[in-house]
C-alpha angles and dihedrals in degrees: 000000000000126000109251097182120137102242131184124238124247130179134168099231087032084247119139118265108292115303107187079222147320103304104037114101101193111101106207125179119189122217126209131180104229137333103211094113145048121234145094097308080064105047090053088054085051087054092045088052095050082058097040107028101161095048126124113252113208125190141166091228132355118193110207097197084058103099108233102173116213088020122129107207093186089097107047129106119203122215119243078269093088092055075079107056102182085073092058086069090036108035097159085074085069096065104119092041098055103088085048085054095055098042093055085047097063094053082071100058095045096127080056125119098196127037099201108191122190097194135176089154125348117001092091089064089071115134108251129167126235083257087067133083118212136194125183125203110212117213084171137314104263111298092202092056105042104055093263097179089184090058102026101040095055080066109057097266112113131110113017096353080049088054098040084054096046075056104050098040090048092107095045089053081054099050091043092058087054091047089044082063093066095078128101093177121034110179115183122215097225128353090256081071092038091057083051101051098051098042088043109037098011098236125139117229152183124241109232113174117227114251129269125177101220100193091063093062099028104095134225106229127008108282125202121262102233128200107266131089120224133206109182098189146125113270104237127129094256094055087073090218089151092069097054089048090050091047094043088050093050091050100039086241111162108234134191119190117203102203160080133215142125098282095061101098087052087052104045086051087069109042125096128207101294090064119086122185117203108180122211115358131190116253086249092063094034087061085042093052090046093045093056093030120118090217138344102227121204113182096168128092108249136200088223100328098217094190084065093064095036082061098052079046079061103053089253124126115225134207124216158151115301081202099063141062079274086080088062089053103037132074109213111231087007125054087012144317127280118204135198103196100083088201142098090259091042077057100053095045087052082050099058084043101060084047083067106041125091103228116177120205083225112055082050094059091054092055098054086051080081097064093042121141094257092063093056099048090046088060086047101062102033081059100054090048094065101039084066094055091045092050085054102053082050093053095043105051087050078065097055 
């Protein structure tokens, strides 16, 4: 059921909730869980701004020092979470308090139309009123609630730790299906999500690619493949990146890795002299890496996995997972390989594969045309159309 409380207004810069400009009547706030981090869940918020930019950003927790390129931070409101800043660098210690969070947090958008939500946890859970449509764009329900082995497992959690969390998180999985109710609109990032939503939660959604803006990546000239392979991903346990350093190693593969995150020391510990780490790297040598690299390798399971298209966009051909969203974006034996043995040795076969197969930077680039930046905003706004509509049959028929 929707929240019908009266609640008062409150913006940062006293303005009314986001307008996209003068004459458009329709007042949209986006929602986001935390920005504490820097990947695709992000660079699909920064599309929705450039839609949207004087909407209203709401989020349980923003980090200032976290890099979000493209981002304008002028607009966004922080939960009573970032009074507490060690939780902007350990976000996971918030857990219980998140749903609290967003439900403050949407006190503050009332005089909203749309309620625009970018979850993979918790923004959903927003607090909206029965005046106001919402759409949530689902970069996954959340991995670490719904027995996700591929997540969970990279972490430590499987077997009985797997089943005493199943326990303990067994009232926040209730209180998220009622949330998830809340919805007019679900949009999911890729069908592999979309498979999830519906077997785990039982909603029905529309697939909406995340956004790539093909022309950045896309070069000029041809441009020479050069030795090295290339991962651009945050360093955390689930992304596998273990299993690309070991392979490259094996094989005396040069490797650079774009990318922070709390697994790194671990990383670093086991890599030799071929593997190169770079940390953080603007979006200009990140297209400049994709564009020369020999292959963009991906060996973890993704929700979508946007850097495997922004590679294609590149000329570049990308390995990756046949398990993850990477199999909708990739063309096995012709814009990449796409490989089943999520192992070292599963790596090194998808390795000798790719030495064999023609692939052409062209016919890269036109597969990734199908995941360009028009495509998304399109689905946008066709979704928010018809949350509206949906809103005013609602409010119409509680008048009845």
């Amino acid at each position: 059921m929707r929240n019908s409380d009266a609640h008062s207004d409150v913006f940062a810069d006293g303005d009314p909730p986001g307008r996209r400009n003068p004459e458009d009547a329709v007042r949209v706030a986006l929602v986001h869980d935390y920005l504490t981090q820097y990947g695709g869940a992000e660079k699909v918020l920064v599309a929705l701004q450039r839609m949207y930019p004087q909407a209203p950003i709401l989020a349980s927790l923003h980090d200032p020092a976290v890099a979000i390129p493209g981002l304008d931070r002028q607009r966004i409101s922080e939960s009573f979470l970032g009074r507490l800043p060690l939780l902007r660098s350990h976000h996971r210690l918030a857990l219980p308090l998140y749903p609290l969070a967003m439900r403050r947090l949407g006190k503050t958008i009332a005089g909203c139309d749309v309620v625009l939500a970018d979850s993979s946890a918790w923004s959903h859970r927003v607090t909206v009123l029965d005046s106001q449509a919402v759409v949530v764009y689902c970069h996954s329900p959340a991995r670490f609630l719904y027995g996700d082995r591929d997540y969970l497992g990279a972490t430590g959690f499987s077997g009985r730790k797997h089943d005493a969390w199943d326990r303990l998180t067994a009232p926040l999985r209730r209180h998220d299906h009622v949330a998830w109710q809340r919805a007019d609109i679900v949009l999911a990032n890729s069908q592999l999500v979309q498979r999830r939503l519906l077997t785990r939660l039982g909603i029905d959604s529309t697939v909406v690619y995340p956004p790539i803006d093909v022309k950045t990546y896309r070069p000029n000239a041809p441009i020479p493949t050069e030795a090295w392979m290339l991962v651009v991903s945050r360093l955390v346990p689930h992304k596998r990146i273990e299993l690309v350093i070991a392979a490259c190693q094996a094989d005396g593969i040069p490797l650079r890795i774009v990318g922070t995150g709390r697994f790194e020391r671990q990383l670093r510990a086991m890599t030799g002299p071929n593997v190169e780490f770079l940390g953080f790297q603007p979006e200009a040598a990140v297209v400049d890496l994709m564009q020369r690299c020999r292959a963009l390798v991906i060996p973890g399971v993704e929700d979508f996995g946007m850097t495997s298209v922004e590679a294609q966009a590149a000329g570049r051909p990308v390995i990756g997972s046949d398990r993850g969203g990477t199999a909708e974006s990739i063309v096995d034996g012709k814009t990449g390989i796409l490989f089943g043995d999520q192992s070292v040795a599963g790596l090194r076969e998808a390795f000798a594969r790719l030495d064999q197969a023609a692939i052409e930077p062209e016919t890269c680039i036109a597969n990734a045309l199908r995941f360009d930046t028009v495509e998304f905003e399109a689905g946008i706004s066709s979704a928010i159309a018809r949350a509206q509509m949906i809103r005013d049959e609602r409010v119409a028929h509680a008048r009845t």
